[in-house]
C-alpha positions as CSV (number, residue, x, y, z in Angstrom):
1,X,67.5,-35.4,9.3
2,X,67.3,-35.1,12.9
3,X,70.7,-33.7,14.2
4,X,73.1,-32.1,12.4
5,X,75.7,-34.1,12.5
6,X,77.4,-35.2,8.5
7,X,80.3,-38.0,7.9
8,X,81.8,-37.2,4.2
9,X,81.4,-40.9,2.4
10,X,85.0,-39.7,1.1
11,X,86.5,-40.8,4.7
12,X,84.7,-43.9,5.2
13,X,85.0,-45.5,1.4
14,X,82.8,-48.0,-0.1
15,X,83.8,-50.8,1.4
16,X,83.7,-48.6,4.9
17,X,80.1,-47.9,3.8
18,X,78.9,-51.5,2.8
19,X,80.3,-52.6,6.3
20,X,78.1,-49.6,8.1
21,X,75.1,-50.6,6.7
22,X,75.5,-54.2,6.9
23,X,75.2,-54.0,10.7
24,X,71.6,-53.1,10.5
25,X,71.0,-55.7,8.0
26,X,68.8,-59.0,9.6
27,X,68.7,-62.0,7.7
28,X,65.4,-63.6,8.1
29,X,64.9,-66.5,6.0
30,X,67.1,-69.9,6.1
31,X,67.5,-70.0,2.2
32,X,69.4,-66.9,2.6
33,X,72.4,-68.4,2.7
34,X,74.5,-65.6,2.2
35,X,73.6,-61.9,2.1
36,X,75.7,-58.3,1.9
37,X,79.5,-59.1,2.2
38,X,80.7,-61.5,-0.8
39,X,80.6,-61.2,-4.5
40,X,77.1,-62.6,-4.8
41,X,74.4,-63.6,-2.5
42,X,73.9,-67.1,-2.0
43,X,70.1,-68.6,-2.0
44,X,68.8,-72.0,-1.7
45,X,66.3,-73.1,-3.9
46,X,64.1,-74.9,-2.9
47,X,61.9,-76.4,-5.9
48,X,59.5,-73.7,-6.7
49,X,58.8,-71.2,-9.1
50,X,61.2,-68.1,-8.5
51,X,60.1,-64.9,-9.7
52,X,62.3,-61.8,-10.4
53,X,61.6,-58.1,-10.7
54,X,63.4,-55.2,-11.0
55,X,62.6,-51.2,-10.6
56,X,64.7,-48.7,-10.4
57,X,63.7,-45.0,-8.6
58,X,65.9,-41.9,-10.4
59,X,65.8,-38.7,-8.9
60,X,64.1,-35.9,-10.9
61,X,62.1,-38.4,-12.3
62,X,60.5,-40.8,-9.9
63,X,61.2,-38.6,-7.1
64,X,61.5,-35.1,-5.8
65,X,64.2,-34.5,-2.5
66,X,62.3,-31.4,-2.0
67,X,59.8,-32.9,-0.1
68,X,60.4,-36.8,0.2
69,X,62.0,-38.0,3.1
70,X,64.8,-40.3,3.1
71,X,63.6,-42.7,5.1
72,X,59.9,-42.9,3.0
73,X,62.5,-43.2,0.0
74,X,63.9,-45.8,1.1
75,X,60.5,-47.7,2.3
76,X,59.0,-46.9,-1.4
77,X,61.9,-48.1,-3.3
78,X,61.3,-51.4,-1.5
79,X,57.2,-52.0,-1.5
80,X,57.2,-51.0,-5.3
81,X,59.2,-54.2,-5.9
82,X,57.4,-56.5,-3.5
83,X,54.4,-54.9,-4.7
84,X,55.0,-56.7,-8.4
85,X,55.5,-60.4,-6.7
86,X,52.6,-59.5,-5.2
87,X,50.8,-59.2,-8.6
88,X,52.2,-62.6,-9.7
89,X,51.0,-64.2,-6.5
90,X,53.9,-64.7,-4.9
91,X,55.9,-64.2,-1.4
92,X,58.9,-61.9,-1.6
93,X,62.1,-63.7,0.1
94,X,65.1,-61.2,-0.9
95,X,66.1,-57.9,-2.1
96,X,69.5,-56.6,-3.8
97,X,69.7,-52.9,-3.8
98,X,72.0,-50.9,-6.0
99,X,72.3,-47.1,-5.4
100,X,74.1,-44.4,-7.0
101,X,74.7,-40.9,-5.5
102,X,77.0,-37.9,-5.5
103,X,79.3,-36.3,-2.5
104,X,76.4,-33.8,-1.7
105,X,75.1,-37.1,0.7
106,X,76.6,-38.2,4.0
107,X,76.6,-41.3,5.8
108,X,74.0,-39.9,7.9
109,X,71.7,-39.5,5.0
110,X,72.6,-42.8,3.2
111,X,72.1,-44.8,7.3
112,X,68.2,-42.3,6.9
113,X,67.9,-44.1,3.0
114,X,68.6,-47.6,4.7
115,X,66.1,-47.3,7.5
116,X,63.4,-46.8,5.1
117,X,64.9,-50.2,3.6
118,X,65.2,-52.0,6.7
119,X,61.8,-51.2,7.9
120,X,60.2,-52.2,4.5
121,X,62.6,-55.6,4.7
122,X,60.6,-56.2,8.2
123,X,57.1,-55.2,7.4
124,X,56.8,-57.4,4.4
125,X,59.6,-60.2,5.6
126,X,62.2,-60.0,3.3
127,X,65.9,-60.3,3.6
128,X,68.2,-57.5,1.9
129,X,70.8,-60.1,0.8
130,X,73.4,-57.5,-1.5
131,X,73.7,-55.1,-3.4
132,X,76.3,-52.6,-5.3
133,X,77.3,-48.6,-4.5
134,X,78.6,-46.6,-6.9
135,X,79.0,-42.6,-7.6
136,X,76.7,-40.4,-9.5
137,X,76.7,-37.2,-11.2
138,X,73.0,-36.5,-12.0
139,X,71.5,-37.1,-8.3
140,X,70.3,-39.8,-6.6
141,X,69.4,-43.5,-8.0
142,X,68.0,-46.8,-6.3
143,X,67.5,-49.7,-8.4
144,X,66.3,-52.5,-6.8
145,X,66.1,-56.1,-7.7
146,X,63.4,-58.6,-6.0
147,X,63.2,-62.5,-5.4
148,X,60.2,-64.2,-4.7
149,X,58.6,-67.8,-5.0
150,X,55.8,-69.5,-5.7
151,X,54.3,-73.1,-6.2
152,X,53.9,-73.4,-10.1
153,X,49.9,-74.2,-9.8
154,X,49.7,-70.4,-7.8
155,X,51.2,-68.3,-10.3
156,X,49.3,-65.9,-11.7
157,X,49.5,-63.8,-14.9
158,X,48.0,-61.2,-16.7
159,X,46.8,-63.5,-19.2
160,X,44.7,-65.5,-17.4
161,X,41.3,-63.6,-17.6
162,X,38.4,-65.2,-18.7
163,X,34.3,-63.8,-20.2
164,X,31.9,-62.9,-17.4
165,X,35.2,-63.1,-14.6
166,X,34.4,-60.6,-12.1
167,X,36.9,-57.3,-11.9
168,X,38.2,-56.5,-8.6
169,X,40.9,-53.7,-7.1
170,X,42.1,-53.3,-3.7
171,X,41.9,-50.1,-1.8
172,X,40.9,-46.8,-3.2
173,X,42.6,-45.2,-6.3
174,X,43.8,-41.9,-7.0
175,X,45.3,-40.9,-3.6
176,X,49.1,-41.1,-4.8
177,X,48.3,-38.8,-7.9
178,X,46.6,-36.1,-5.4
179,X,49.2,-36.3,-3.3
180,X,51.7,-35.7,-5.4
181,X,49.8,-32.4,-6.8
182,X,49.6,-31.4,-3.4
183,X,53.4,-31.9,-2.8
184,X,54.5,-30.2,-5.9
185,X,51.8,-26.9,-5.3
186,X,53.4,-26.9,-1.8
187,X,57.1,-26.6,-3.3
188,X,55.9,-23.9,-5.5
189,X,54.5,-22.0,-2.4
190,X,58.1,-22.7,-0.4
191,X,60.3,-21.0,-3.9
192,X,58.4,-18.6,-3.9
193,X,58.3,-17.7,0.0
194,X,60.4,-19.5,1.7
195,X,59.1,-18.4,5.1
196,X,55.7,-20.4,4.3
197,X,55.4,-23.4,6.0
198,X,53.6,-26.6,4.0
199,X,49.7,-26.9,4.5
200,X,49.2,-30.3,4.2
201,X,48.0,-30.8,8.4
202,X,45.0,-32.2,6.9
203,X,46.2,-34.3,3.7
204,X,48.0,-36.6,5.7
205,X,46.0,-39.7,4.1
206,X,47.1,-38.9,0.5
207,X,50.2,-37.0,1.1
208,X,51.1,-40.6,2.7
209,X,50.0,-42.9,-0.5
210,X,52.3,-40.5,-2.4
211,X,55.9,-40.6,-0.5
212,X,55.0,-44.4,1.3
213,X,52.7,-46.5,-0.7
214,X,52.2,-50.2,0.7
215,X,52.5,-53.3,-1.3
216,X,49.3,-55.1,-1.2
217,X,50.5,-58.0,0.1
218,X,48.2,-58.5,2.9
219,X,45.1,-59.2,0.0
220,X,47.4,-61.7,-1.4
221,X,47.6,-63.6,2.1
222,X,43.9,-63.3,2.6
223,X,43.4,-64.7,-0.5
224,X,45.7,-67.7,-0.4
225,X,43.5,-68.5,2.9
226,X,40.3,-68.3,0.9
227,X,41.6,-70.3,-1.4
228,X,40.8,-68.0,-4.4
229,X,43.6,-67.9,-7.3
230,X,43.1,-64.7,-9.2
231,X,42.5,-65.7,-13.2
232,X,44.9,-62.7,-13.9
233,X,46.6,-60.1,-12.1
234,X,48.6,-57.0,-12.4
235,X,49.7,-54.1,-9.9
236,X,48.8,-50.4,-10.4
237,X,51.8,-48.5,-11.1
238,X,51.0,-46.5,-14.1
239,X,47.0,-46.1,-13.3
240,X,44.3,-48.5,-13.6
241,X,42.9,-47.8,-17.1
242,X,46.7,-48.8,-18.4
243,X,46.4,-51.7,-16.0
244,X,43.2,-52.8,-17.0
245,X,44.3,-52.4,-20.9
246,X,47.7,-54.8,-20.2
247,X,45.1,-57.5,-18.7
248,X,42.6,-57.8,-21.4
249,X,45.6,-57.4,-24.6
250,X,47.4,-60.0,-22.4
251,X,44.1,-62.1,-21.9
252,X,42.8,-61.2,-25.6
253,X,39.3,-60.3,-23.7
254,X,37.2,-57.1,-23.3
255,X,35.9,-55.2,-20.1
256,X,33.6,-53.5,-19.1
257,X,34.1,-51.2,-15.3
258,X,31.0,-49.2,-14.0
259,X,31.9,-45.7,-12.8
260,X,30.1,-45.5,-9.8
261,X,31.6,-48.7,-8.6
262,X,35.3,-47.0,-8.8
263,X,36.8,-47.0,-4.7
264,X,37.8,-43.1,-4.4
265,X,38.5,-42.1,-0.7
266,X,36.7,-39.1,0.2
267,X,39.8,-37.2,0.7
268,X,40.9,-37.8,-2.6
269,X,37.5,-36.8,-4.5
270,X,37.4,-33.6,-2.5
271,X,41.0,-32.7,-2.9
272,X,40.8,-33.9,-6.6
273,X,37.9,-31.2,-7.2
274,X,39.7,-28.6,-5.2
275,X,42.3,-28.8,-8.1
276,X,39.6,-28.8,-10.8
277,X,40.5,-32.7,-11.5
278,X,37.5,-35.0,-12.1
279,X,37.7,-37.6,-9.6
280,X,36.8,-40.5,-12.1
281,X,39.5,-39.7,-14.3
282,X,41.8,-39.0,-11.7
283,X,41.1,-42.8,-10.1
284,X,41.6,-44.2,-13.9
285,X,44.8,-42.8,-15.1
286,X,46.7,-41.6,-11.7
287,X,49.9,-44.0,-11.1
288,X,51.8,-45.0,-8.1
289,X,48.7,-46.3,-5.8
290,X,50.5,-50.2,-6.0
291,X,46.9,-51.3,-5.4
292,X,46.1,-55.0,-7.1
293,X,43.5,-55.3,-10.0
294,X,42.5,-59.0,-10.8
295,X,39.8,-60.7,-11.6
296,X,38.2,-63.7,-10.1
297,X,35.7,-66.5,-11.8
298,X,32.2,-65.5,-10.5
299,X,31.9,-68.6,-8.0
300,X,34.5,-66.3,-5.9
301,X,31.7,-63.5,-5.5
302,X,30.5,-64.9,-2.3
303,X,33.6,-64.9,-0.5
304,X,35.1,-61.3,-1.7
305,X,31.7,-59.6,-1.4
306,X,32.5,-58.5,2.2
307,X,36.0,-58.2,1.9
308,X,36.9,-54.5,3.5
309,X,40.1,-54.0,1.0
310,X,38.6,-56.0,-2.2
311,X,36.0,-53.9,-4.8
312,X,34.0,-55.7,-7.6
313,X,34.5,-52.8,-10.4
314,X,32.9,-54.8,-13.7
315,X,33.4,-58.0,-15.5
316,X,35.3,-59.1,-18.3
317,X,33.6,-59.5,-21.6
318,X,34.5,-60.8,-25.2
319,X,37.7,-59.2,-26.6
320,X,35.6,-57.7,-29.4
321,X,33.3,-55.4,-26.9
322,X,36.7,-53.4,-26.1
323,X,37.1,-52.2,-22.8
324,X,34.4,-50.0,-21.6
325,X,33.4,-47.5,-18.6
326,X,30.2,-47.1,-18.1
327,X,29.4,-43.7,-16.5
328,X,26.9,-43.2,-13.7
329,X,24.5,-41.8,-16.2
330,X,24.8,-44.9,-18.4
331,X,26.3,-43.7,-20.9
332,X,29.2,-46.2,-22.7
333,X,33.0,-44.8,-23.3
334,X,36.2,-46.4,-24.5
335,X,38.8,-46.5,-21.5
336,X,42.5,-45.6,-23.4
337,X,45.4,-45.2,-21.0
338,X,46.8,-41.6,-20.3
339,X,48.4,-42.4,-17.4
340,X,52.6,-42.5,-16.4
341,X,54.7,-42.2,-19.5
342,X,58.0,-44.0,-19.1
343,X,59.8,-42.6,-22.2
């Protein structure tokens, strides 16, 4: 918070609140017919595919107030969603966003949650068209609900992977995971001194993939305009060994993903080792980097070779290999998840 200034929600009401944040709220798409201010949103369709997801962000459990800012809250809570009709190979049009919180929040704090929102809404060009308030006794809780579209020949699934497609993710992997160990040594430090001030100056790169991941919708653009559709597709939420393991049970195929071929950014491998963490293992089962994995028929190689964002990690092979990582001294092991746990 930047001034010290705190409305009590208890004088403005809920309907006083919806109104308050409304007035931030832009509607950019004509289908939107009509967003936050009647019992349901109204949206034109328009003959294609629409695509729905939903996640919600509880407090204590996807997120720590300690040391996550409202406003990167609020941004987060947003790309997660988009970042799953990103993974079908869709556009994102609208949001709905529920929350739930108790009278230790103000208006001022709730305004900081809804700039993250807004901002998010903007960057990826969606239109928060509703959504529902409500109080809370066990902290803080934003679920939100996404709409997207997409011709019915675009679509992709996870089940679309075929033997001797190439494997590809975006980005790096990892960073979120050391981030978040960073964040949580840093909260130790603070209760145990509170006079200590964080030392993170030089972690911005993962502290950042930790509190305000990006939805990897730019790839998804660049690859519409290469004309590649993905065979299958998934986002990593819950780490790419889990990932990779949903495509090929979906697909009924096996994998096989080299080691040495796994994108690690340099912070994260260094950082990774400074907390005794093997880097590989770290990029295979840390969650919450929103990267894409998909694969691609091998007549695609030509055009992704040079892609900055895009890695070729392996190639899908027959369901009764399994799915392998092979090790940068060749050796062969079975991948199994051990990434996030839900329940």
């Amino acid at each position: 918070m930047e001034n010290n200034k705190r409305t009590e929600l208890s004088d403005l009401g809920e309907f006083g609140l919806i109104n308050r944040l409304k007035e931030k709220v832009v509607l950019r798409h004509p289908e939107t017919q009509t967003g936050i201010g009647d019992d349901a949103a109204v949206i034109e369709n328009r003959n294609e595919l629409t695509l729905v997801s939903k996640d919600i962000l509880a407090e204590g459990v996807h997120f720590d107030l300690t040391y996550t800012p409202l406003r990167h809250l609020g941004y987060k809570a947003v790309a997660v969603n988009v970042s799953d009709i990103a993974a079908m190979n869709g556009i994102p049009k609208q949001i709905v966003v529920g929350i739930a919180l108790s009278n230790r929040f103000s208006l001022e704090a709730i305004e900081e949650l809804y700039e993250g929102i807004n901002q998010a809404c903007e960057d990826y060009n969606v239109d928060l068209a509703g959504g529902d308030t409500t109080s809370s006794r066990s902290g803080l809780i934003i679920s939100v609900t996404v709409l997207g579209e997409a011709k019915k020949e675009e679509v992709t699934y996870r089940s679309g992977a075929q033997v001797n497609d190439l494997i590809c993710v975006t980005g790096d992997l990892g960073g979120a995971y050391i981030g978040l160990q960073l964040l949580e040594r840093e909260k130790q430090v603070f209760k145990q001194d509170p006079e200590m001030q964080p030392q993170l100056s030089d972690k911005e790169y993962v502290v950042r993939r930790q509190l305000k991941p990006e939805a990897r919708m730019d790839v998804t653009y660049d690859l519409k305009e290469l004309k590649i559709k993905p065979s299958s597709m998934i986002d990593i939420s819950d780490g790419l060994a889990s990932e990779l393991l949903h495509i090929c049970k979906a697909s009924k195929v096996g994998a096989r993903i080299y080691e040495d071929k796994l994108p690690v950014d340099s912070m994260t491998f260094d950082t990774a080792r400074e907390f005794n963490l093997d880097p590989t293992t770290v990029a295979l089962n840390g969650g919450e980097d929103y990267e894409l994995l998909f694969t691609v028929n091998q007549s695609a190689f030509d055009k992704i070779k040079n892609h900055p964002d895009i890695t070729i990690i392996g190639h899908i092979t027959e369901y009764s290999d399994g799915v392998q990582l092979i090790t940068g001294g060749g050796n062969i092991f079975p991948i199994k998840a051990q990434g996030w746990v839900h329940f």
